[in-house]
N, C-alpha and C positions, 0 to 999 in steps of 0.2 A: 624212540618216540613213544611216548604212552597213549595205549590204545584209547580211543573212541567210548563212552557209557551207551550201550545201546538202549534205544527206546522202551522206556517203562511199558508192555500191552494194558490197557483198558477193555474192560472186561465188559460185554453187557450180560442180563440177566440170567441168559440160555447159553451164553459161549460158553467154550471147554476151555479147560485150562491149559495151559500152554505146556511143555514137555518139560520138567524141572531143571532138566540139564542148563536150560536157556535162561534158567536165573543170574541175576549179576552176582560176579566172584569180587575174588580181592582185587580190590584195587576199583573198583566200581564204589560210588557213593555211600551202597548200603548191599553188602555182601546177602545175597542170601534173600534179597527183594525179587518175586517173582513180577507180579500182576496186579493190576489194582482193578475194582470195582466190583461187578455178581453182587450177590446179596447173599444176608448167613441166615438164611433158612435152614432147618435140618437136612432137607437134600445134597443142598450144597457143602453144608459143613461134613455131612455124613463122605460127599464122592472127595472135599478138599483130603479130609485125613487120609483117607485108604488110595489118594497118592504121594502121601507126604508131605501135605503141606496144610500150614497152619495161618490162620487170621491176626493180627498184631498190628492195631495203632491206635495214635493218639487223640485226645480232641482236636474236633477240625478238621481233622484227614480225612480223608476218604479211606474205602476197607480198602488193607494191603493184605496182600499175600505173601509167605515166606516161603523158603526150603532150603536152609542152610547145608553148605558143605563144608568142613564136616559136619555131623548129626553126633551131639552129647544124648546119649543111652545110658541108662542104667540095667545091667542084665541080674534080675532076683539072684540067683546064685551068685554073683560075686559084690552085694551087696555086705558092707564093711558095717559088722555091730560091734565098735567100738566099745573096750568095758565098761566106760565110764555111762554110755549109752544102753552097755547090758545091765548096771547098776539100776539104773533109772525107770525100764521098761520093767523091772522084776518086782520093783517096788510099787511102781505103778498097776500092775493085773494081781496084786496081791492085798492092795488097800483096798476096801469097800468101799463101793458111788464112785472108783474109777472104771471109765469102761470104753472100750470104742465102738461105737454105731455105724454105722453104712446108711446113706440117703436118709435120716430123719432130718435135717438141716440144711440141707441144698443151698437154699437161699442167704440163711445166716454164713452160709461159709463163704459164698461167691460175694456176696457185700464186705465182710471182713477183709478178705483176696484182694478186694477194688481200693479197699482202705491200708496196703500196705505194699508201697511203690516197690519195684523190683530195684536190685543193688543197682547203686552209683547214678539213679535216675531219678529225679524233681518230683516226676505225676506217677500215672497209674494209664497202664494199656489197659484193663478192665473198664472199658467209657460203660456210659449206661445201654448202647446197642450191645453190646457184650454181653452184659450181663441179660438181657431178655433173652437173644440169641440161645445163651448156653443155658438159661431155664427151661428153654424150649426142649432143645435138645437133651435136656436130664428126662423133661415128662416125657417124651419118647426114647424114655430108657438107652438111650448114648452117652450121656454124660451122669459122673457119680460124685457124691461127698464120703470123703472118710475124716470121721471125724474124732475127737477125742473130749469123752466128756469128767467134767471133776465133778462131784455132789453134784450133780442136775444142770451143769452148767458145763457150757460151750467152751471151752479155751485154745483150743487150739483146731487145725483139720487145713485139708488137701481138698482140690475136685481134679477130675478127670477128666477125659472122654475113652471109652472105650469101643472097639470093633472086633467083633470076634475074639480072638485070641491074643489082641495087642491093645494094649495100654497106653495112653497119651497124656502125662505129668501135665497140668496146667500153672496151677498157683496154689500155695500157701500160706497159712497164717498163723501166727502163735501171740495168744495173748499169758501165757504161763511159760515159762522157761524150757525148753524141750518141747513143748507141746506140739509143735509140726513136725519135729524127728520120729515121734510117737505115732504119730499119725503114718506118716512115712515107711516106719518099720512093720506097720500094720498092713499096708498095703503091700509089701516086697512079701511078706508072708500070706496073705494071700493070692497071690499071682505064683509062689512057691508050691503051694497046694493046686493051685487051678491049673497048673504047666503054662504059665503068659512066662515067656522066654526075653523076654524084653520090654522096657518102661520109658518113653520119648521122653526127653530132659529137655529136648527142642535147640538148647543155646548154653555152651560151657560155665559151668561157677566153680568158685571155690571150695564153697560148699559142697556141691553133689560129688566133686570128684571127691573128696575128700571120704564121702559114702560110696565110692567104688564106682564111680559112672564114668563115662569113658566117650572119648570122641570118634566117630567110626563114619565110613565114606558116604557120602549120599546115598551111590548106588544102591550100597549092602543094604542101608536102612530100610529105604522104596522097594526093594528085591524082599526083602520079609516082612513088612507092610505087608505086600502082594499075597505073598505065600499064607498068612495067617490072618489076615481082615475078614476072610468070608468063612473062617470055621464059627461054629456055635459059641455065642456071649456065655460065658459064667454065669450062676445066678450070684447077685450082688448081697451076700450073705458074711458077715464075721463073724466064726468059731475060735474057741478056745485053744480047739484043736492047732490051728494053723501057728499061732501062736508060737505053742509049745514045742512045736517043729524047727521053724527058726532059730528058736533058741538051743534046743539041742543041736544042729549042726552049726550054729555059731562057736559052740563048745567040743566039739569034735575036731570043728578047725584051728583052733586054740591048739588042742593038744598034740596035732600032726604038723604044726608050723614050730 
């Protein structure tokens, strides 16, 4: 007999969130659907991530809640820089007026993000409370853009939310060919320099595995959450340095493989 969907919780402004475990699994309507309602103030978005759980809906809905089991992670050391991808990224920090920026763009990049629907899906989960939401939360230095620019111009970039020592993939965008990979690689190198051990993917693609990201238990992911949300934020800074780093042990691993 197939079990019972238990009751979606409705949240009001001040309740706590419910214990992640108690989210719906397989075989429930929408795996990985915790709670609906609270509101995404930085408070709340700040306590939702640092227990693992993230906001996602559509127009019309009301905010839902998620915490999928398993949790797609990407860990910066076993981030995959493909050659075709080392080709790209070397040509790229070696042409002039290319460069990547940290937080000048925020906004340009979270509207780009909202205009570029996620695989196999019609719209865009970045509605317009989204996006004020995570503006919010950027000026109160939680949420980041990494961006990649050509001659003075925007093409591509990622945004984030960060907590302490742990990193939360949201969305990106490419309007030049690579230009989110680029972004991407900039970001694993720096979380490679800053020791961020981990990068939340949120929800499996082809893509990301593809870049070395990996499916791992609820538990483990909420269990290191824990452990690294309340060390001190990095300062949101990109060096050459970092860079250069990545790339040499992308080549190190080449040659031991």
């Amino acid at each position: 007999m197939r079990k019972s969907t238990p009751p979606l919780p409705w949240l009001d402004a001040d309740e706590a969130f419910p214990s992640v475990a108690t989210a719906w699994g397989e075989g429930d309507p929408a795996p990985g659907l915790l709670a609906a309602g609270r509101t995404l103030d930085v408070p709340t978005l700040r306590q939702a991530y640092g227990l693992g759980i993230f906001p996602w809906f559509g127009a019309g809905q009301p905010i839902l809640w998620w915490s999928p089991n398993p949790r797609m992670v990407l860990r910066p050391q076993a981030f995959r820089l493909h050659r075709s991808l080392r080709k790209t990224l070397l040509r790229f920090f070696n042409t002039p007026g290319h460069e990547i920026r940290f937080d000048t763009a925020f906004m340009e990049v979270i509207h780009a993000c909202a205009s570029t629907p996620r695989d196999g899906q019609p719209g865009t989960w970045i509605v317009p409370d989204m996006v004020r939401a995570y503006t919010a939360l950027h000026r109160a230095g939680s949420a980041h853009s990494v961006e990649t620019w050509v001659a003075g111009k925007l093409v591509g970039g990622l945004y984030c939310v960060n907590l302490g020592g742990m990193v939360f993939g949201e969305s990106m965008f490419a309007h030049q060919t690579d230009a989110s990979k680029i972004a991407l690689a900039a970001l694993v190198a720096f979380c490679r320099a800053k020791g961020v051990t981990m990068i939340d993917c949120q929800q499996n693609t082809r893509h990301l595995a593809s870049l070395g990201a990996a499916e791992i238990p609820r538990a483990e992911f909420v269990a290191h959450v824990s452990r690294t949300a309340a060390a001190p934020s990095p300062q949101w800074q990109f060096e050459r340095l970092y860079w250069n780093q990545l790339m040499k042990a992308s080549t190190q691993n080449d040659l031991t493989t």
